[in-house]
C-alpha positions as CSV (number, residue, x, y, z in Angstrom):
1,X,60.7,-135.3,-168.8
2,X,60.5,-132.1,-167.1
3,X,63.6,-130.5,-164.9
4,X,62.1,-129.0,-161.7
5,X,63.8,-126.2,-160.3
6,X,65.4,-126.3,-156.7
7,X,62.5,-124.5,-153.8
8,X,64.2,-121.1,-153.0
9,X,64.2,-120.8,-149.0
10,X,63.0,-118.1,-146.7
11,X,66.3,-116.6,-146.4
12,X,67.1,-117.2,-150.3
13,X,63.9,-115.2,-151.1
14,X,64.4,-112.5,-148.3
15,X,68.1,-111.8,-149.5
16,X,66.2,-112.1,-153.4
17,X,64.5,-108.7,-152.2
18,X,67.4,-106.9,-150.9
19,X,69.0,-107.4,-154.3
20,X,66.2,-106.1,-156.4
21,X,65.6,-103.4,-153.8
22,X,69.7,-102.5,-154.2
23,X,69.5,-103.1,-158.6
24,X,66.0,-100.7,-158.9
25,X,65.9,-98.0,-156.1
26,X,68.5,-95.6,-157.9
27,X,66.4,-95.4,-160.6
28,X,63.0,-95.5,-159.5
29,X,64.5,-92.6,-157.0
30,X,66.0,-90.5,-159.7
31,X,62.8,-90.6,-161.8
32,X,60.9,-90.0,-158.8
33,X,63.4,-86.6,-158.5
34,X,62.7,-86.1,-162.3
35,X,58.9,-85.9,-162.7
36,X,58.2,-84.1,-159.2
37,X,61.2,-81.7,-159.7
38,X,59.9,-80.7,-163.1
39,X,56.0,-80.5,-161.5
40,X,57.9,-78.0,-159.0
41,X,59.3,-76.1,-161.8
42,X,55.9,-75.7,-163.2
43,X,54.2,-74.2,-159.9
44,X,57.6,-71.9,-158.9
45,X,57.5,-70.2,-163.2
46,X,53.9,-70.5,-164.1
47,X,53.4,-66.9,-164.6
48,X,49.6,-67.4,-164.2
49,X,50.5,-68.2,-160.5
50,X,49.6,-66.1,-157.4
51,X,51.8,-67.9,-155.1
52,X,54.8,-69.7,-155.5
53,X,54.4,-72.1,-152.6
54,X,53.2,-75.7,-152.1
55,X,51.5,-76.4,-149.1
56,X,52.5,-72.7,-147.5
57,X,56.2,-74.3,-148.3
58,X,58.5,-72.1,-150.3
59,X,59.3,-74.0,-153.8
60,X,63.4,-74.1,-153.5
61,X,63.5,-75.4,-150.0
62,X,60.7,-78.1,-151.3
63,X,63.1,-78.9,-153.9
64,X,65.8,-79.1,-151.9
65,X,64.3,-81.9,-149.3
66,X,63.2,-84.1,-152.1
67,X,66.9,-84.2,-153.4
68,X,67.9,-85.1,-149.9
69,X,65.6,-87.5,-149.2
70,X,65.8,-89.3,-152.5
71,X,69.6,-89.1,-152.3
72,X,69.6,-90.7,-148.4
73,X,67.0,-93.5,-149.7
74,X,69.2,-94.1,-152.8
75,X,72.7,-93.8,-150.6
76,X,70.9,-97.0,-148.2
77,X,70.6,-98.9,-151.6
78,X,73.9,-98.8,-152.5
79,X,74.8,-99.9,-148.9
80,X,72.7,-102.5,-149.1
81,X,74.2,-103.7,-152.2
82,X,77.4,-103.3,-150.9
83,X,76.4,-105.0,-147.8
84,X,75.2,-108.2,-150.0
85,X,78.3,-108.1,-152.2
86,X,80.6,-108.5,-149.4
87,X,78.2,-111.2,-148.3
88,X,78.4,-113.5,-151.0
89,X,82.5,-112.9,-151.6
90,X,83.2,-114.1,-148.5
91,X,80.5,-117.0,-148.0
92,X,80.5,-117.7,-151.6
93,X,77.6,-117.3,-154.0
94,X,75.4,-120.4,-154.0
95,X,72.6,-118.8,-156.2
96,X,72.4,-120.3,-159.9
97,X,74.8,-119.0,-162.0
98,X,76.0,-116.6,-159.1
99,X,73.1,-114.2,-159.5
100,X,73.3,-113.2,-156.5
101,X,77.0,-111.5,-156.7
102,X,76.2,-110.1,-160.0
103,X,73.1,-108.3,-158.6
104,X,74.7,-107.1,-155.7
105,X,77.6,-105.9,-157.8
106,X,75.2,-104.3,-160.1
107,X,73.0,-102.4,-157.1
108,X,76.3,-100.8,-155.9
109,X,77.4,-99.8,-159.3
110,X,74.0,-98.5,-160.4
111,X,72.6,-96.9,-157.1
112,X,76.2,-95.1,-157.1
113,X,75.6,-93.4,-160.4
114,X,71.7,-92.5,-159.9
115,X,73.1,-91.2,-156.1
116,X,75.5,-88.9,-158.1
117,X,72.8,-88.0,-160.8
118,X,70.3,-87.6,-157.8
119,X,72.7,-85.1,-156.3
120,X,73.7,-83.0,-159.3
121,X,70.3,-81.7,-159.0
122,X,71.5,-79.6,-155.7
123,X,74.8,-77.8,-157.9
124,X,72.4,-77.6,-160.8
125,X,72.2,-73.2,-161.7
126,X,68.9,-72.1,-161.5
């Protein structure tokens, strides 16, 4: 005797990605930040360098548009976490075990943190 699960629907599995997208884009963004940030490090100190630019681009102002653009892509996930949270308050959850609330409560509280981690980076000394 084997209990089949209930078919998600189209809209079920659409709001489905706009949860994980909310839960995993602070941190994908942030480590994003981390390993091209320190690979910018590298080319602006390598002493063994002739130039310190990437691409004719001066490294700081590089540095500086990566923090921005992560933080604005990291900034819409918590929005759209927000924006599903509110959704399933007021409509009520009807995911299994209200999975749905928990995940949008979690992409607002995580992509909030990794947003403020994210832009530390601009106040950082160096």
């Amino acid at each position: 005797m084997s209990a089949s699960l209930p078919a998600s629907t189209e809209a079920e599995r659409g709001g489905s990605k706009l949860l994980w997208f909310g839960v995993l884009i602070g941190p994908v963004c942030w480590s994003l930040q981390i390993l091209i940030g320190y690979n910018l490090e590298e080319v602006a100190c390598n002493p063994g360098s002739s130039t310190q630019k990437i691409a004719g681009a001066e490294v700081e102002p590089v540095a500086i548009a990566l923090t921005l653009v992560l933080g604005a892509v990291t900034a819409l996930g918590t929005l759209v976490s927000y924006r599903c949270w509110r959704r399933t308050r007021s409509s009520g959850d009807p995911s299994t075990g209200g999975r749905a609330e928990w995940m949008a409560l979690a992409g607002v509280i995580t992509s909030a943190l990794f947003l403020f981690w994210i832009m530390t980076a601009l106040f950082a000394p160096g």
